[in-house]
C-alpha positions in Angstrom: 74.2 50.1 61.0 74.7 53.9 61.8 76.5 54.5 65.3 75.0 56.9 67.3 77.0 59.9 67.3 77.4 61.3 71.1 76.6 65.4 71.8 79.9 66.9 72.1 80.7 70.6 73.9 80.7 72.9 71.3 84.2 74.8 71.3 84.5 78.4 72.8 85.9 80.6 69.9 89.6 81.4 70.6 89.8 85.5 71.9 92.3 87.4 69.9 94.8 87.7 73.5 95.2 84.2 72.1 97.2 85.4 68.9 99.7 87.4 71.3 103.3 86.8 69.8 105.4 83.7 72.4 107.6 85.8 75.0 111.1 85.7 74.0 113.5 82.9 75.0 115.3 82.8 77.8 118.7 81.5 79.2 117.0 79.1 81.7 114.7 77.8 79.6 116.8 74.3 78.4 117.5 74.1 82.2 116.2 71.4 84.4 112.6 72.2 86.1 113.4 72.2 88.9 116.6 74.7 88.9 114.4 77.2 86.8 111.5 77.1 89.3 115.0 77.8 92.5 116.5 80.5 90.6 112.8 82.5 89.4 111.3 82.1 93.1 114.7 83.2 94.7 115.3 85.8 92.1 111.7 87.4 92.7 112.3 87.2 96.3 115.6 88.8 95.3 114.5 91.6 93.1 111.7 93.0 95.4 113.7 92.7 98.6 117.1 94.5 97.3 114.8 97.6 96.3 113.5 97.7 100.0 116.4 97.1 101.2 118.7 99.6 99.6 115.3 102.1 99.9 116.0 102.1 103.9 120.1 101.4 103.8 120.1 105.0 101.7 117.6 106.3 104.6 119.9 105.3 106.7 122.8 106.8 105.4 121.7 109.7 104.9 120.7 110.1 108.8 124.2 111.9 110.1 122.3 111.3 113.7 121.4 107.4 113.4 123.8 105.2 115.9 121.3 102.2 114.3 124.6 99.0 113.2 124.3 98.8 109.2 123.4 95.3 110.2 120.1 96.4 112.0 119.3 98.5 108.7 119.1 95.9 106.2 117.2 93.8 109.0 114.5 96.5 109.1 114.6 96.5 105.4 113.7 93.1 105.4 111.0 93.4 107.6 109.6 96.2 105.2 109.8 93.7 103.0 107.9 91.1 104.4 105.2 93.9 105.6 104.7 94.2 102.2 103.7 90.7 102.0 100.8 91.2 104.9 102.8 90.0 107.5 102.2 91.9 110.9 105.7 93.0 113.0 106.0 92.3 116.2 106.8 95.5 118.8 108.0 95.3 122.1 104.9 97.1 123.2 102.5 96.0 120.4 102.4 94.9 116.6 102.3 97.3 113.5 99.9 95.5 111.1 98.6 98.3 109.1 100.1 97.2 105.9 101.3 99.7 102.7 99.4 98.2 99.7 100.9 100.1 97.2 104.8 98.6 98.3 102.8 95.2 98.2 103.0 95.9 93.6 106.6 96.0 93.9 106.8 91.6 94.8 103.6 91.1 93.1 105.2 92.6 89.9 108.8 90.7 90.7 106.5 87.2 91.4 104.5 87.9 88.3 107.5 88.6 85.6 109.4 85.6 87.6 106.6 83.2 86.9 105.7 84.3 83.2 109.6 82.9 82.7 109.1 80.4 84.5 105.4 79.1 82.1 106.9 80.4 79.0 108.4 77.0 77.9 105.0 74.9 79.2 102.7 77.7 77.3 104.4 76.6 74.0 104.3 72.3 74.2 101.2 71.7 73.8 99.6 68.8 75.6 98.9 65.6 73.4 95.7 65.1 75.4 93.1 67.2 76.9 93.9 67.2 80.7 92.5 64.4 83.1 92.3 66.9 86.5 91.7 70.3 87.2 95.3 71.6 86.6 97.6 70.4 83.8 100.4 68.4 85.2 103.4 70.2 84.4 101.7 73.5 85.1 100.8 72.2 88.4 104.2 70.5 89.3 105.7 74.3 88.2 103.5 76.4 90.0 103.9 74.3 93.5 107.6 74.4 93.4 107.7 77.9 92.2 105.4 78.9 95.7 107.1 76.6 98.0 110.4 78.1 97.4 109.3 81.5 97.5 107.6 80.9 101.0 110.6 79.1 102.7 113.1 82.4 101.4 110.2 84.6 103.6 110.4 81.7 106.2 114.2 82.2 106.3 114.1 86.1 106.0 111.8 85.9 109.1 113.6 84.1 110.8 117.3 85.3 110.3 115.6 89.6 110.1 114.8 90.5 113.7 116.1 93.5 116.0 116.0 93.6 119.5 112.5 95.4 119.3 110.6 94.2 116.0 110.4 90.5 114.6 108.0 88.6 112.4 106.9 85.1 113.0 108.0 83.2 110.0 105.1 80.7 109.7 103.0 84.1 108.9 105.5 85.2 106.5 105.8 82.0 104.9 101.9 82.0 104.4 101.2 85.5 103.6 104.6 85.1 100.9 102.8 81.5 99.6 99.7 83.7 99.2 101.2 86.5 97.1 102.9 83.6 94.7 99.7 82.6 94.3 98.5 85.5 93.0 101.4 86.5 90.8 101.8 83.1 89.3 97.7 83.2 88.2 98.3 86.8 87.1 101.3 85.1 84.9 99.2 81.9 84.1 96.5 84.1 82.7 98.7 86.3 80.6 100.9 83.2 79.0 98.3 81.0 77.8 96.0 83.8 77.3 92.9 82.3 75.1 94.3 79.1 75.8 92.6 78.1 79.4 91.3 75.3 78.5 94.2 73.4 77.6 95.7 74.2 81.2 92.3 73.8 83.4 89.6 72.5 81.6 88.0 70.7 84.5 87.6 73.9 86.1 86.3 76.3 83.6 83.7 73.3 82.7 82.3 73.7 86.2 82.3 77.2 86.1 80.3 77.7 83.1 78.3 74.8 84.2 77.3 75.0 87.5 77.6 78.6 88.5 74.4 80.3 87.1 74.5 82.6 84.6 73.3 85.7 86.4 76.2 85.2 88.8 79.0 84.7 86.2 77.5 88.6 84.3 77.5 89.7 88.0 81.1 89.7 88.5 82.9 91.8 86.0 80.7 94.8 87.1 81.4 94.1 90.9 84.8 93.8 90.2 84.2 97.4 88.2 82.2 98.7 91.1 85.3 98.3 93.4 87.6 100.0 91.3 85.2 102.9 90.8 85.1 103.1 94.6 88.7 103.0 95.8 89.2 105.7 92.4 86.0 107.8 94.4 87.9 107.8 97.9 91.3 108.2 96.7 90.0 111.5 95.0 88.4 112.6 98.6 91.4 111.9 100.4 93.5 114.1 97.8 91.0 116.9 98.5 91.2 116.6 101.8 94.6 116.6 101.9 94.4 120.0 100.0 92.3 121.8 102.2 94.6 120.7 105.2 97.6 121.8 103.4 99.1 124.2 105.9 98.5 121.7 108.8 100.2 118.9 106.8 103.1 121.6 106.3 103.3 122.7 109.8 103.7 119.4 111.4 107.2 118.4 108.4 108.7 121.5 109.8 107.9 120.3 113.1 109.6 117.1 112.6 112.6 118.4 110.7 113.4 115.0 109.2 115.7 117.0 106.3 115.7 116.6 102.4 116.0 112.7 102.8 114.2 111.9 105.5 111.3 114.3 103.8 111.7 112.3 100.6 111.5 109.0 102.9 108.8 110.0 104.9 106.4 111.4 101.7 107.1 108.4 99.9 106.1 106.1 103.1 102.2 108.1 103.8 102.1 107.5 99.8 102.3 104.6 99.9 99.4 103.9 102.2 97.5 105.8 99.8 94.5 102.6 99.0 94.2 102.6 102.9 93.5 106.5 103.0 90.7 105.6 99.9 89.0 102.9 102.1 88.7 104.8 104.4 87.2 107.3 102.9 84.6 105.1 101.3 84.0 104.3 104.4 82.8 107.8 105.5 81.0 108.2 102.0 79.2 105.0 103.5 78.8 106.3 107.0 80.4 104.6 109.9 84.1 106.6 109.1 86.9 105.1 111.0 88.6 105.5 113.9 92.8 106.2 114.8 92.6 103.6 117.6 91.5 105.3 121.0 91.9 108.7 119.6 90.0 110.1 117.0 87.1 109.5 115.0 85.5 110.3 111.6 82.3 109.8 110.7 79.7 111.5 108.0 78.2 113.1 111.0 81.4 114.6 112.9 84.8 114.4 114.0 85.7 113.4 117.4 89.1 114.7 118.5 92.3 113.0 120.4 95.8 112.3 120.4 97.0 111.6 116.8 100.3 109.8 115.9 103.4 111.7 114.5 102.4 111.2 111.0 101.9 114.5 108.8 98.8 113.0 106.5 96.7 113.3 109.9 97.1 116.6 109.9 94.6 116.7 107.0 91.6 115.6 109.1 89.0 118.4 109.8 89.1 120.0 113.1 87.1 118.3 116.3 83.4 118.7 116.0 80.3 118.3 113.8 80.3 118.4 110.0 78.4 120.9 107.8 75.1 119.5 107.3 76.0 119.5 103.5 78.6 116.7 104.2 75.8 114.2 104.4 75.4 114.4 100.1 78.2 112.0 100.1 75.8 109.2 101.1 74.7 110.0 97.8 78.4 108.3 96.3 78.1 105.0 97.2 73.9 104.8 95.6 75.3 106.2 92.8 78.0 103.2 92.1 75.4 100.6 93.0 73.1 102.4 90.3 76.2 102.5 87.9 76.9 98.4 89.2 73.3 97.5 88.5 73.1 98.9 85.1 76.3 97.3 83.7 75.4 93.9 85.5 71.8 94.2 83.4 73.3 95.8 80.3 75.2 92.5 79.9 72.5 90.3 79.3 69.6 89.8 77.5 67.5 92.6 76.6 64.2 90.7 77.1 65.2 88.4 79.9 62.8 87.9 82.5 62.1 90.5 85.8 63.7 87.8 88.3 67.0 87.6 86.1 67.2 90.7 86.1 66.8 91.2 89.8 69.4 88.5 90.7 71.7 89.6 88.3 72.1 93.1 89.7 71.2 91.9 93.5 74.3 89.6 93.0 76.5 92.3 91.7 76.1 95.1 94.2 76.4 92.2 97.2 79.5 91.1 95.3 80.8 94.8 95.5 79.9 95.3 98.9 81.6 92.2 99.9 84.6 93.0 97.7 84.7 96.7 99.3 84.4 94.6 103.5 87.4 92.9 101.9 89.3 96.0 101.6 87.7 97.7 104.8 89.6 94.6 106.7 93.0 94.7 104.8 92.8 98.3 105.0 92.7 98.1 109.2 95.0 96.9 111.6 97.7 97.8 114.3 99.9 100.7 114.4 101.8 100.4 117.6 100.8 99.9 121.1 97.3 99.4 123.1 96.3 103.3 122.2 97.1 102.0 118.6 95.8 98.7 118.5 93.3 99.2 115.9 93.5 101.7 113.5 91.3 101.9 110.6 87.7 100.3 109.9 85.4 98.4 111.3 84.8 95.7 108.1 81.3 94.4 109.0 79.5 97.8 110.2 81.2 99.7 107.1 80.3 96.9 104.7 77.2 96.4 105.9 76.4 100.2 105.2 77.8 99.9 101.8 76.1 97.2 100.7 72.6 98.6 101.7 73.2 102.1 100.1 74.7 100.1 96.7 71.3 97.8 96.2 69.5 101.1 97.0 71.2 102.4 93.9 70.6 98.5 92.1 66.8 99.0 92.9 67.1 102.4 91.2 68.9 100.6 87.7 66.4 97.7 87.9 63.5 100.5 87.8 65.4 101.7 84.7 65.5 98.3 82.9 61.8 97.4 83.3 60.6 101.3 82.2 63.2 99.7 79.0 61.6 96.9 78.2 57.9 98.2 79.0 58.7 100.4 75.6 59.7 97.2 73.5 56.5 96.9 71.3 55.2 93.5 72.3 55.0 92.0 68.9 58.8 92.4 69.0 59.1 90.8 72.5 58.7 87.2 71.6 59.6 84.8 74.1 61.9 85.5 77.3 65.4 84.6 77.5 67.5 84.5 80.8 
């Protein structure tokens, strides 16, 4: 009697990433687990903090002027540190929560080499069975420890780092570090087992290729693209901008006199906001603008004037007063992008799918960019000081809102494009419609 023979899930073909050469051995890696996943976390939190640290001590040391303790400097070097890490400082008079994205790499880098170490030995055993839950056990067991540690070091640092006007609250540090480990240590999980996914989550990648349709899984690679091409988009307005307003920007460091140093210092601190500075420029591309908390305002239409903080980048903004009626073409941007979005999104399916896959597929990946994009618009806001500070930056919801109209403007104008395609397809060659 022949036994039925049950369907089985046919096997994804292995990408080439898979083939990458194994990372070199390291000294820690015959060590217990849970002494590699103390002395990764800790060095991470190390690595990053020391280059902060000795970034503002040298700052510091170069200031002839500064009667600041060398004690209080390395505090506020921690505290740059853990305003790396999205945690908001606490002022006498307010909060500064306006946080430098681009010092945010330097742990994220630290927390992803750290936990690429720290996988290395699991990525080589090879489990003897296909995992029962949605994480393989050792991975799991790993990747806990090695964010648990690395949350209770910005717990401690929170806690022991405060000056007599600036703190942090450590359960916020210990959360916004936890979230950041997160992030490095899937960064690293991705990059060590590579091809190999499905021998560390199968549970989950089963679900995801099972239950999430298939329009929305080709939707997200081109919203994830769409982002990019935005934030590239506004950090190229912001650079012009900040051409034209040269002299300004010039006029207010020789106002401030803050020396070869404290020049270097200050540059490299307004650079380092520079992904804020491209928000908000998408933001004006969109419409809305932003706002410098009670003082001024800039919007597509015009620029409202006020009191601006001590900061040379502002002096880039355009005088008080409405735009040029030419301005307005940059509404065109952010159609443009959503076109771009659309076409990719349809590109990567079937030529001959149907109308309504088509139409969900690119409604699903200019939403997804827009949503991605409010994302930013809220990161890319906050405090900078006191009440007249409060909130500098964007409002997320109005801006995103905007956005996300003017990109499935530009969707509707790429799914025109992809029925005129398949109108010219000879129907003898159609045959039936795949989604």
């Amino acid at each position: 009697m022949r036994m039925p023979v049950l369907p089985t899930r046919p096997s994804r073909p292995e990408p080439a990433a898979s083939r990458r050469p194994p990372p070199p051995p390291g000294a820690l890696d015959d060590a217990p687990d849970w002494a590699r996943v103390l002395a990764y976390a800790i060095g991470a939190a190390l690595a990053s903090a020391s280059i902060v640290v000795t970034a503002v001590f040298a700052a510091w040391l170069a200031s002839a002027s500064s009667t600041v303790p060398p004690g209080q400097a390395i505090s506020l070097g921690l505290l740059g540190w853990l305003l790396a890490h999205g945690v908001p400082l606490h002022l006498g008079r307010g909060s500064v929560g306006l946080v430098p994205w681009l010092l945010t790499l330097l742990p994220l880098l630290t927390l992803r080499w750290s936990a690429q170490r720290l996988l290395a030995p699991a990525a080589q055993r090879r489990p003897r069975a296909r995992p029962q839950g949605l994480v393989r056990g050792d991975v799991a067991v790993l990747g806990a420890g090695f964010i648990g540690v690395y949350a209770l070091v910005a717990f401690l640092v929170a806690t022991l780092a405060r000056l007599p006007g600036a703190s942090a609250s450590p359960l916020v540090a210990a959360f916004g570090a936890a979230v950041l480990a997160a992030l490095g240590l899937l960064w690293a999980c991705v990059d060590v087992f590579a091809g190999r996914l499905d021998s560390v989550c199968p549970r989950l990648l089963d679900t995801w290729h099972d239950r999430v349709p298939t329009w929305l899984r080709r939707a997200l690679r081109p919203a994830v693209r769409g982002v990019v091409a935005m934030l590239v988009l506004g950090a190229i307005g912001a650079a012009v901008l900040l051409g034209f307003g040269h002299d300004r920007v010039g006029s207010l460091y020789a106002d401030l006199r803050p020396g070869w140093v404290g020049g270097a210092v200050l540059t490299l601190g307004q650079l380092l906001y520079l992904p804020t500075a491209a928000a908000w420029a998408v933001s004006v591309a969109a419409g809305p603008g932003f706002a410098i908390g009670n003082g001024p305002a800039v919007s597509v239409r015009a620029v409202e004037g006020g009191a601006l903080p001590l900061v040379p980048a502002f002096g880039a903004l355009p005088d008080p007063g409405p735009l040029p009626e030419w301005f307005a073409v940059v509404l065109v941007v952010p159609v443009v992008v959503g076109c771009c979005v659309g076409w990719m999104a349809v590109r990567s399916g079937a030529r001959l799918s149907s109308w309504r896959h088509r139409a969900a597929t690119i409604a699903a990946a200019c939403g997804l960019t827009g949503a991605g994009m409010t994302l930013v618009f809220a990161l890319c806001s906050g405090a900078l000081g006191s009440d007249r500070l409060g909130h500098v930056g964007v409002s997320p919801l109005l801006a995103g809102s905007a956005l996300t109209g003017e990109l499935l403007l530009g969707g509707l104008f790429a799914f025109a494009v992809s029925a005129v395609r398949v109108r010219r397809i000879p129907s003898r060659r159609r045959g039936p419609r795949r989604d």
